[in-house]
ZALOKOL-336583 format. One record per residue (C-alpha): residue in three letters; x, y, z. Coordinates in steps of 0.05 Angstrom, whole numbers. Example, Ala and Ser with C-alpha at 12.3 -4.5 7.8 and 13.67 -1.06 7.14 Angstrom:
2
   aa       u       v       w
  ALA     246     -90     156
  SER     273     -21     143
This chain:
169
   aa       u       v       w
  UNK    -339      75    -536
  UNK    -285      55    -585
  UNK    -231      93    -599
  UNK    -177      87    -657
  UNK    -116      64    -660
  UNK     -60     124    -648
  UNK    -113     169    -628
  UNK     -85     195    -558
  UNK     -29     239    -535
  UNK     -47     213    -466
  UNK     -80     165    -423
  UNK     -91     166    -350
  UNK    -122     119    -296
  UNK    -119     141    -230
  UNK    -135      83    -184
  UNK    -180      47    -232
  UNK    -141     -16    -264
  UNK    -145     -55    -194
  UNK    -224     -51    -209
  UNK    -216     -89    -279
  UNK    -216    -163    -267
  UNK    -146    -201    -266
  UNK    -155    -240    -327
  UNK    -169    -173    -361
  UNK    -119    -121    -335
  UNK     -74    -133    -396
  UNK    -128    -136    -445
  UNK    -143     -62    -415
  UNK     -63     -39    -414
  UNK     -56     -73    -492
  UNK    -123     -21    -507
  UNK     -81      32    -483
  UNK     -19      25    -519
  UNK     -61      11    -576
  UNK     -91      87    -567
  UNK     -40     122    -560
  UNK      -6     157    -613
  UNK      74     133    -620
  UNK      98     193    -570
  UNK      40     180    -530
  UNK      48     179    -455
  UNK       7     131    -411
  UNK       0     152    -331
  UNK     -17     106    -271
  UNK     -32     129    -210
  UNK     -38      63    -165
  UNK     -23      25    -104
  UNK      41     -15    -117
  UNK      65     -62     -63
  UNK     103    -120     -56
  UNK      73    -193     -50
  UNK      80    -203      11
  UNK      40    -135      30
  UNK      -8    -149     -40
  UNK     -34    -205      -3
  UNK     -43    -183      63
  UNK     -73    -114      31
  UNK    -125    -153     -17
  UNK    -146    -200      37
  UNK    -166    -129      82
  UNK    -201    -109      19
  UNK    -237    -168       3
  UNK    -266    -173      73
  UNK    -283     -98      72
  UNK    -318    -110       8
  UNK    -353    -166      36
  UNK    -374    -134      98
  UNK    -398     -72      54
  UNK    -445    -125      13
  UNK    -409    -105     -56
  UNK    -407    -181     -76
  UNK    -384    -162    -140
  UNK    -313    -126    -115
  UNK    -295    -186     -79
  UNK    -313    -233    -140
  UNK    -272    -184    -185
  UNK    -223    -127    -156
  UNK    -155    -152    -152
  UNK     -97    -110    -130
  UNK     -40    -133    -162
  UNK      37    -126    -143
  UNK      89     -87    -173
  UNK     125    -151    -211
  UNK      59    -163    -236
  UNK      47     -93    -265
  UNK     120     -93    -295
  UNK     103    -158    -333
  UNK      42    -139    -345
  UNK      61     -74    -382
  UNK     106    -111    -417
  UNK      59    -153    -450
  UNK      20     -94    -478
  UNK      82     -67    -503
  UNK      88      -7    -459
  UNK     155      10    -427
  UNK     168      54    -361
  UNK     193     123    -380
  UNK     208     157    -313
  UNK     224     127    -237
  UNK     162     130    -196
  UNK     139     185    -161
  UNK     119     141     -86
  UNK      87     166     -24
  UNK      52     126      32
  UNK     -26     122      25
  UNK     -48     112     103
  UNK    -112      69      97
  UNK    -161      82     158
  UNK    -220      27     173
  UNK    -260      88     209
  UNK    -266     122     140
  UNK    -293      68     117
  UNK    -350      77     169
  UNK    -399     119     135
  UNK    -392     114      56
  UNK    -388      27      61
  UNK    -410       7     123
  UNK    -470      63     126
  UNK    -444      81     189
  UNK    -465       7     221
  UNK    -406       3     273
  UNK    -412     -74     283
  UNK    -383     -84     209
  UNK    -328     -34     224
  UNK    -316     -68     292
  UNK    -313    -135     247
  UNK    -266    -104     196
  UNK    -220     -89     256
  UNK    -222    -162     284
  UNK    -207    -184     216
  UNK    -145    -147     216
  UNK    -121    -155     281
  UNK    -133    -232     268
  UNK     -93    -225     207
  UNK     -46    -166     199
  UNK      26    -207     222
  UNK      60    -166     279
  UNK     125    -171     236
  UNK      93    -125     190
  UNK      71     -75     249
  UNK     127     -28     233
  UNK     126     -29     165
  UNK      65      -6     158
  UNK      58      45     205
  UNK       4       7     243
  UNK     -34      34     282
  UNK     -94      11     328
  UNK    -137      55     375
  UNK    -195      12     389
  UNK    -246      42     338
  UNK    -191      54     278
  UNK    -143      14     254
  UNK     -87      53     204
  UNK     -37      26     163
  UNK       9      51     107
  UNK      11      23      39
  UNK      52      46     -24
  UNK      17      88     -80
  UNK      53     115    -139
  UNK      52     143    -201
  UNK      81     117    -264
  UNK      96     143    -337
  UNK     102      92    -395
  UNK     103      98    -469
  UNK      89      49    -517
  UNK     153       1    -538
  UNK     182      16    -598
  UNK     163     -49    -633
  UNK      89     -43    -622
């Protein structure tokens, strides 16, 4: 669909712009500034880590995706960090309005069981490997991890964020 220019009060994506390729995540923010009426308000509601934990978090989603067969999610779906969001916004001439609003999103390898893995436990057990191969102890505490054998949990950042579109737009 194609929208005009000024058209929106408001635009929201709740966990979606990780799922737009990296070479087009400001090509999708610029579309949104380019919606909304001058007033406008654009909401996120997204992950938002640092790059140290961006890494280590996309690597654990890649392989997930990869175990799950979704070829096309580990070709495309990249999780940025929150520099990269900030300067990304910036380019598409939207500016933050509001601090976050940030609680801890506790990411469980057993959920992903049935709706990826269609409940085959060797890719789950292979997911867990993965991470235990990969997740750095230093990083044990600060994310909350936690390992019982079958499920591996770990905390990660989400947020919410309010922008408006810059006043030289």
């Amino acid at each position: 669909a194609t929208f005009l220019s000024s058209s929106f009060d408001a635009v929201v994506i709740k966990m979606g712009l990780h799922e737009v390729p990296r070479q087009q995540q400001v090509q999708a923010l610029q579309l949104v500034a380019s919606v909304l009426r001058p007033k406008g308000s654009f909401v996120i509601w997204t992950l938002l880590f640092d790059q140290k934990i961006q890494r280590l978090f996309q690597d654990v989603i890649r392989e997930k995706d990869r175990l799950a067969g979704f070829d096309e999610l580990v070709r495309d779906r990249y999780f940025y960090c929150d520099e990269e969001l900030m300067a990304m916004t910036k380019a598409a001439h939207l500016e933050m309005t509001d601090n976050p609003h940030v609680w801890q999103y506790q990411f469980s390898t057993m959920a992903r069981l049935i709706p990826e893995f269609n409940g085959d436990r060797t890719k789950l057990r292979a997911l867990n490997e993965y991470i235990r191969k990969h997740m750095p102890r230093d990083r044990y505490k600060q994310l909350g991890f936690q390992d019982t054998g079958e499920d591996i949990r770990f905390q990660v950042p989400k947020a919410i964020l309010t922008f408006r579109r810059s006043t030289g737009f």
